[in-house]
C-alpha positions as CSV (number, residue, x, y, z in Angstrom):
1,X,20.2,-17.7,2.1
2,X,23.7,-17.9,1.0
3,X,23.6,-14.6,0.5
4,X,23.5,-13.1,4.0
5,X,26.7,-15.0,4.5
6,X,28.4,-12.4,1.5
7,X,28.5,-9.8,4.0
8,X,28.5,-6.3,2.3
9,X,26.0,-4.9,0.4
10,X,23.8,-7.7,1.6
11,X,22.9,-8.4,4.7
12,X,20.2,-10.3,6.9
13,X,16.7,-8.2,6.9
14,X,15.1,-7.9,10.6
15,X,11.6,-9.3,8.9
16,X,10.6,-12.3,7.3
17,X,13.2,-15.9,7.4
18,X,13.9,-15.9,3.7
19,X,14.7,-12.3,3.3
20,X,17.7,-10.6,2.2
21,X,18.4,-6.9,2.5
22,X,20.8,-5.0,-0.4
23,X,22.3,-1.8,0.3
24,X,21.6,0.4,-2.4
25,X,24.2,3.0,-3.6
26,X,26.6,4.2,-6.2
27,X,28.4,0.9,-6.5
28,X,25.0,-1.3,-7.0
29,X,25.5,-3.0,-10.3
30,X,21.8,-2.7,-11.3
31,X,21.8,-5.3,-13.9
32,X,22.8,-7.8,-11.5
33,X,20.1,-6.6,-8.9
34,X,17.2,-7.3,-11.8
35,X,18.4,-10.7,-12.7
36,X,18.5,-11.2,-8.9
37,X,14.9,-10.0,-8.5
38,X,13.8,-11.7,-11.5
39,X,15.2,-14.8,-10.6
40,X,14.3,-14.6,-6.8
41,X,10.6,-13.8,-8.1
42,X,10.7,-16.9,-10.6
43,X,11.2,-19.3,-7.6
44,X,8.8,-18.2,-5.6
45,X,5.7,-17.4,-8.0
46,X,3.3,-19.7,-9.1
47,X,4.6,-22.0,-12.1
48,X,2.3,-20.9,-14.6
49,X,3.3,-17.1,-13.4
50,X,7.3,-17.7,-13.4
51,X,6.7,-19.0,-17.0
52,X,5.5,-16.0,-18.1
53,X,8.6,-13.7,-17.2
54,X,10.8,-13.2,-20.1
55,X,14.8,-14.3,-18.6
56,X,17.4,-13.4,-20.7
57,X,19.6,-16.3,-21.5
């Protein structure tokens, strides 16, 4: 959850205790946003799922 402490673009959703909000705009550096998502999915999934998700590096 370190991330709610960043402050802007992220901030604390109103749903949900492990959940993160992002604000989307012309500043989002979209690379950075997939390995977040990829690596946020990869935690949380099933083992035998998260294995199965091509990371790059």
């Amino acid at each position: 959850m370190a991330f709610e402490h960043l402050g802007e673009p992220y901030f604390r959703a109103e749903w949900g205790e492990n959940v993160v909000g992002l604000v989307l705009d012309g500043r989002t550096d979209w690379g950075e946003l997939a390995e977040l998502l990829i690596d946020s999915y990869c935690v949380q999934a099933p083992g035998h799922l998260a294995a199965a998700i091509d990371r790059p590096g």
